[in-house]
C-alpha positions in Angstrom: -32.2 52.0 70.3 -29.8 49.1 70.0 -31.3 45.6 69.2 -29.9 44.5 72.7 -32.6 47.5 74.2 -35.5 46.5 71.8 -35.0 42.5 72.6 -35.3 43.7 76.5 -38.4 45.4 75.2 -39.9 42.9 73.6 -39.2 40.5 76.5 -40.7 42.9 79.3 -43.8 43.4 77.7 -44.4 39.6 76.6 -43.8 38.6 80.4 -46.7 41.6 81.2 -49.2 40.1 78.5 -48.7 36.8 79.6 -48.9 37.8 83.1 -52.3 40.3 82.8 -55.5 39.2 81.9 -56.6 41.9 80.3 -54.2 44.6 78.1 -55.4 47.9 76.7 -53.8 49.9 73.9 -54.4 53.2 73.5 -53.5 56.4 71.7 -51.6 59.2 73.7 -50.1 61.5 71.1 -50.7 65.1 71.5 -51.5 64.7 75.6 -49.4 67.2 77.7 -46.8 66.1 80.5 -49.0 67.6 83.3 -52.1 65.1 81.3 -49.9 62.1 81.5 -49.1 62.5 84.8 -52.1 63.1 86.0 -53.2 59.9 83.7 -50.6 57.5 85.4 -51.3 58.2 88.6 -54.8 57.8 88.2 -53.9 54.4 86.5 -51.4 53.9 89.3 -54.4 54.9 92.1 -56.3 51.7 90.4 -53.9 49.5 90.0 -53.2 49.4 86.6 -49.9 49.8 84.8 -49.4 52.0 81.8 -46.3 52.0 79.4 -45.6 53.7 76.3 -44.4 51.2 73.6 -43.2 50.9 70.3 -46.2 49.1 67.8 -43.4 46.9 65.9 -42.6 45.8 69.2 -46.0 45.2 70.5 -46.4 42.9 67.7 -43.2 40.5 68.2 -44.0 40.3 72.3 -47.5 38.4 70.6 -46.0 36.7 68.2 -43.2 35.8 71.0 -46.1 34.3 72.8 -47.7 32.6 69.4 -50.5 35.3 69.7 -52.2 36.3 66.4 -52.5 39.7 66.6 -54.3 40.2 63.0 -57.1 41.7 64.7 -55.1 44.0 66.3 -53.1 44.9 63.1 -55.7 47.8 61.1 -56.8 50.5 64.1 -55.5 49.2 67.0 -51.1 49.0 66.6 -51.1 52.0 63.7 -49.8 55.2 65.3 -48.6 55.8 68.9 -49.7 53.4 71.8 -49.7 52.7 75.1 -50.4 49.9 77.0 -52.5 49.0 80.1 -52.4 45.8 81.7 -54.7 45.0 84.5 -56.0 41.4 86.0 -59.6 42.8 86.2 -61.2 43.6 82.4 -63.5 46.0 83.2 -60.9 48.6 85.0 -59.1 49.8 82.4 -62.0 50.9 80.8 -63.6 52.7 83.3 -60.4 54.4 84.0 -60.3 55.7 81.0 -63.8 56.9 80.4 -63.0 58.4 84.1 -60.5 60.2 82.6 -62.2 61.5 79.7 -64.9 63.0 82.3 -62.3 65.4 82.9 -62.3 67.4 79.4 -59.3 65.1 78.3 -60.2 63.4 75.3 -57.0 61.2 75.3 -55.9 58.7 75.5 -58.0 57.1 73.2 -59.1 53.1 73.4 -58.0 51.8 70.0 -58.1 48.0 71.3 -57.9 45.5 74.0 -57.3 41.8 74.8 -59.6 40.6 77.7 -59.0 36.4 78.5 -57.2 35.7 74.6 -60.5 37.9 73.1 -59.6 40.9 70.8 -61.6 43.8 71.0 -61.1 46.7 68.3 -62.8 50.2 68.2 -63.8 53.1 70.1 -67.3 52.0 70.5 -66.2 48.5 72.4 -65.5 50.9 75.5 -68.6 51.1 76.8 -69.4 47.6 76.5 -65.9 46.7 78.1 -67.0 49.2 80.9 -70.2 47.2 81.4 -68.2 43.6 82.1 -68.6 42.3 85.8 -65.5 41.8 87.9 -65.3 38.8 89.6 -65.9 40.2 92.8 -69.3 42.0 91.3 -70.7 39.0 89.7 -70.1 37.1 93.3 -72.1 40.1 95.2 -74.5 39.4 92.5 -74.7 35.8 93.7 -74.5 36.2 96.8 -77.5 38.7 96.7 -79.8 36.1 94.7 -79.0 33.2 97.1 -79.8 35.4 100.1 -83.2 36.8 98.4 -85.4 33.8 99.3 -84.3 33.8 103.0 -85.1 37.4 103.6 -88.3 37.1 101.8 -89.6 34.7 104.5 -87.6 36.1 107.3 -90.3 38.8 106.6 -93.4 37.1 106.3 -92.3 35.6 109.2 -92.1 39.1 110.8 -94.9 40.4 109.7 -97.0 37.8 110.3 -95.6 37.7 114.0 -96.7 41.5 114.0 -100.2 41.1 112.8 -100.9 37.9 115.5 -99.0 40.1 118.2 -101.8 43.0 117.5 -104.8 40.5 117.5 -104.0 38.7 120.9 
């Protein structure tokens, strides 16, 4: 790969950090074609994008965007990665536990960035899984403002019952 390639590269994947939200690396080595097809277009199905990338590359896209990426440096960019970008945090992750439901066991979560916040290891995959989309923690609003009114739209019923059967 010539340095004109790589600096193409580097500039493609610091446009689709700064433009996700949320970014996922993972380990893919040693999955079969028919496994990472099936994987993309599962990721595809969801919305998220999935690219194979080079670690030394990873890391000058972040420090292209002044992002330290220390925390990313032990597990996280040793060996071969992938990257998943999506604008909802909790997707990725459920994706890929999805995916592992299968019988697959990769690719494996070695990190991710969600809003700027680094998160290293394979047991921060559940807890990623467990974050609220923005559309679930409005339902969840939604649900608590509407609680009161339905509680006395049925007193209100019941008590209109309960006259109704005395008169």
């Amino acid at each position: 790969m010539t340095k004109e390639e790589k600096a193409i590269i580097i500039q493609e994947v610091a446009q689709k950090i700064a433009g996700a939200a949320t970014f996922y690396i993972t380990d893919g080595s040693g999955m079969t074609v028919d496994q990472i097809n099936k994987f993309r277009k599962l990721c595809f199905s969801k919305g998220v994008e999935y690219k194979v990338v080079k670690n030394s590359l990873i890391k000058k896209a972040l420090e292209q965007l002044n992002i330290d990426h220390t925390a990313l440096d032990g597990a996280a960019l040793k060996g071969a990665s992938g990257l998943m970008f999506s604008d909802t945090a909790n997707v990725p992750a459920k994706l890929l536990k999805q995916f592992h439901k299968g019988g697959v066991a990769k690719p494996e979560f070695k990190g991710a960035s969600v809003f700027a916040d680094f998160y290293v290891g394979k047991d921060k995959l559940d807890a990623l899984a467990s974050i609220k989309s923005k559309e679930e923690l409005i339902g969840d609003i939604i649900a608590l403002l509407q609680a009161p009114a339905q509680r006395v739209i049925g007193a209100l019923t019941n008590e209109s019952r309960v006259f109704a059967e005395q008169a």
